[in-house]
N, C-alpha and C positions, 0 to 999 in steps of 0.2 A: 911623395906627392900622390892624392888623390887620382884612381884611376877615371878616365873619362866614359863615360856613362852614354850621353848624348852628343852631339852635334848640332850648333845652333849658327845658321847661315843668314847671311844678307845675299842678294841679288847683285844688284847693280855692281858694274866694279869687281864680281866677287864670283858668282857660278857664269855673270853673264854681260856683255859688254855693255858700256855705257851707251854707246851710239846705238843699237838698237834701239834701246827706249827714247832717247832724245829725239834719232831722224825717223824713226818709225811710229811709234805709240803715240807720243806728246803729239806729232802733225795728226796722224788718225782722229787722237780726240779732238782738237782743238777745230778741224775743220768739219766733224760729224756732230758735236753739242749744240748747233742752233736748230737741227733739223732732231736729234733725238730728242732736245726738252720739249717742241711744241708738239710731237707729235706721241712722247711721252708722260706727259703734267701730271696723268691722272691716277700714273702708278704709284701705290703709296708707296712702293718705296723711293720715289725719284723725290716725289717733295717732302719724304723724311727729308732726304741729304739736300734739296736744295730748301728746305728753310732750316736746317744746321750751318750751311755754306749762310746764310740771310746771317743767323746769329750769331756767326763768328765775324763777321764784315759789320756786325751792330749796325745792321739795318732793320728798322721799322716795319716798313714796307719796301716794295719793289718789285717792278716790272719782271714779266719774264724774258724782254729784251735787257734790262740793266742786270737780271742774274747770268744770263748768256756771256754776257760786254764782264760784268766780272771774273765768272770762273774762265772765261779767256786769256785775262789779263793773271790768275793766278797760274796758269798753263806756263805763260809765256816767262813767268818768274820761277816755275818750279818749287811751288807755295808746297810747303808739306801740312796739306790740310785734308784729314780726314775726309771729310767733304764731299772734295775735291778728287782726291783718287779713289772714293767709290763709285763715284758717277764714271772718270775716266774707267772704272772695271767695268761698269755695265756697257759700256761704249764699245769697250776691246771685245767682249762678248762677243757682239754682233761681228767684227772681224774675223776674231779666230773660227766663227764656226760659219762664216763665208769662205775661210779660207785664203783671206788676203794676205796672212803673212804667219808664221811660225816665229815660236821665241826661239833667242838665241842662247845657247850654252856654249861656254867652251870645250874644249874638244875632249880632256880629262875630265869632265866632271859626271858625266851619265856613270862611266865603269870605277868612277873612284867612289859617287854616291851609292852604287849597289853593292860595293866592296864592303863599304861601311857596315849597308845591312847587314851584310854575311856571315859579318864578324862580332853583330850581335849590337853595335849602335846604333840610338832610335836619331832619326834624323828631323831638324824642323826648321822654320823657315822664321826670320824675323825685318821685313823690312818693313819702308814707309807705303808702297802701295797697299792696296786691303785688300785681306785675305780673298773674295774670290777673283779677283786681279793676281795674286799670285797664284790660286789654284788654276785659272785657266792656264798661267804661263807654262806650269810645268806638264800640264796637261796637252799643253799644244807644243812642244817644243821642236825642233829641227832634230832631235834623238828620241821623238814620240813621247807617249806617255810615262812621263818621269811624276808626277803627283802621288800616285800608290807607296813609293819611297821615303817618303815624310810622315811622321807620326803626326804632324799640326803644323800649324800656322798661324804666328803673330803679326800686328799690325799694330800702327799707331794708336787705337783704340786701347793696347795694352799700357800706351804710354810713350812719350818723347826716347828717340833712340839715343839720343848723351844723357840721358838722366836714370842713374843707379838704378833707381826705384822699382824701372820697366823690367831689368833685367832681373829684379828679383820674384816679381809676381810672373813672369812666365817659369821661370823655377819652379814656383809653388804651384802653379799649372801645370807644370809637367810630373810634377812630385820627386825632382831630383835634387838635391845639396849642388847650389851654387858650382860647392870645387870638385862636381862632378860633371862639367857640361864646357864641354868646349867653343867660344864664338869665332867665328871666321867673318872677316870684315877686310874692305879696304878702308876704311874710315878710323883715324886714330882717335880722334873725339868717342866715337863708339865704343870702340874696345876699352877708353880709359873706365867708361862710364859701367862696362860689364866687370871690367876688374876690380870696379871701385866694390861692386856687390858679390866679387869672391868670384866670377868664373875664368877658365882659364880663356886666354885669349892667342889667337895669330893673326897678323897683321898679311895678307894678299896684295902682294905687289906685282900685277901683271903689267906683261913687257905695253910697253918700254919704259914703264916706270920699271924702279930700281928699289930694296928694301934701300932705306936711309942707312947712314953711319953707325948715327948716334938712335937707333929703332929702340923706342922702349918696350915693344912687344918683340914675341918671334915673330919672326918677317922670312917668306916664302914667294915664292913666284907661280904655285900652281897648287893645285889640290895634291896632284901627286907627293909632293914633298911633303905637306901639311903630318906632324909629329901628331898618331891621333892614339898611342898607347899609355 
């Protein structure tokens, strides 16, 4: 077997709890987006992403109350839209460097990610938030500055995370052979979809979830255990 080269991580579920981003981030944005777009509009980069957020909803025109009333209503569904979680990063911005709230890591994962380094694996990030949404996260976290530990970071820009495809062009971004790069995920959809493109895969089942029975990946309960030779 192919030795492992890199390490390619998801967030949610996986370095960092779900409820974090759910009771913490989604209510931050959802209740700071009517006061950042109006007082925001003119940055271009705000109405890059809200006439992308316009074009994926194939709208015409619209109001910046009816894009507000929309990207709310994609909050509240958890829309994995581009979009959508760049606005939600510029939004987190303004928090993290107010200081209202730190990301959450679990408790193994700061000395298990620098162990990696040590040991000579390039480490990277691949979730659905966008990249400088995950750069503040690791930059802000409850165990300080964890970002410098990541060679990169992907986002749905690279591509849908169940679709093969994504996980072959960050390969070729990172310039490593597929069955050199390990993904770490709780999401078995994910990992089918990395495996389908040749990387090795473990499945994170943190408590109180349980690895399943019948687990078609390796299945671990912490980074600790995670097989990374």
């Amino acid at each position: 077997m192919p030795e492992i080269r890199a390490i390619l991580t998801d967030i949610e579920g996986t370095t960092s709890s779900l409820d974090f981003v759910k009771d913490v981030l989604f209510p931050y944005a959802r209740k700071r987006l009517p006061v950042f777009v109006s007082t925001h509009a003119d940055r271009p980069d705000v109405q890059h992403w809200l006439h992308e957020a316009a074009k994926e909803a194939e709208l015409v025109s619209a109001t910046q109350q009816e894009m507000i009333d929309l990207l709310q209503h994609w909050i509240d569904l958890d829309r994995k839209s581009t979009a959508l979680k760049a606005l939600q990063g510029l939004i987190w911005e303004e928090g993290y460097a107010a200081g209202e709230f730190k990301a959450h890591v679990y408790p193994e994962v700061p000395a298990r990610l620098r162990q990696w380094r040590a040991d000579g694996l390039r480490l990277y990030v691949y979730s659905s938030g966008s990249v400088p949404a995950q750069q503040l996260f690791f930059g802000h976290s409850e165990a300080g500055d964890l970002a410098p530990l990541f060679a990169g970071f992907f986002d749905t820009e690279t591509g849908p995370k169940r679709v093969a495809d994504s996980y072959l062009r960050i390969a070729e971004a990172i310039g490593e052979a597929p069955g050199h790069i390990l993904f770490l995920s709780d999401v078995v959809e994910e990992l089918d979809a990395a495996r389908a493109a040749g990387l090795r895969t473990t499945l994170i089942a943190r408590a109180p979830a349980r690895c399943p029975a019948d687990a078609t990946h390796p299945c671990v309960s912490d980074f600790d255990a995670v097989a990374s030779g």
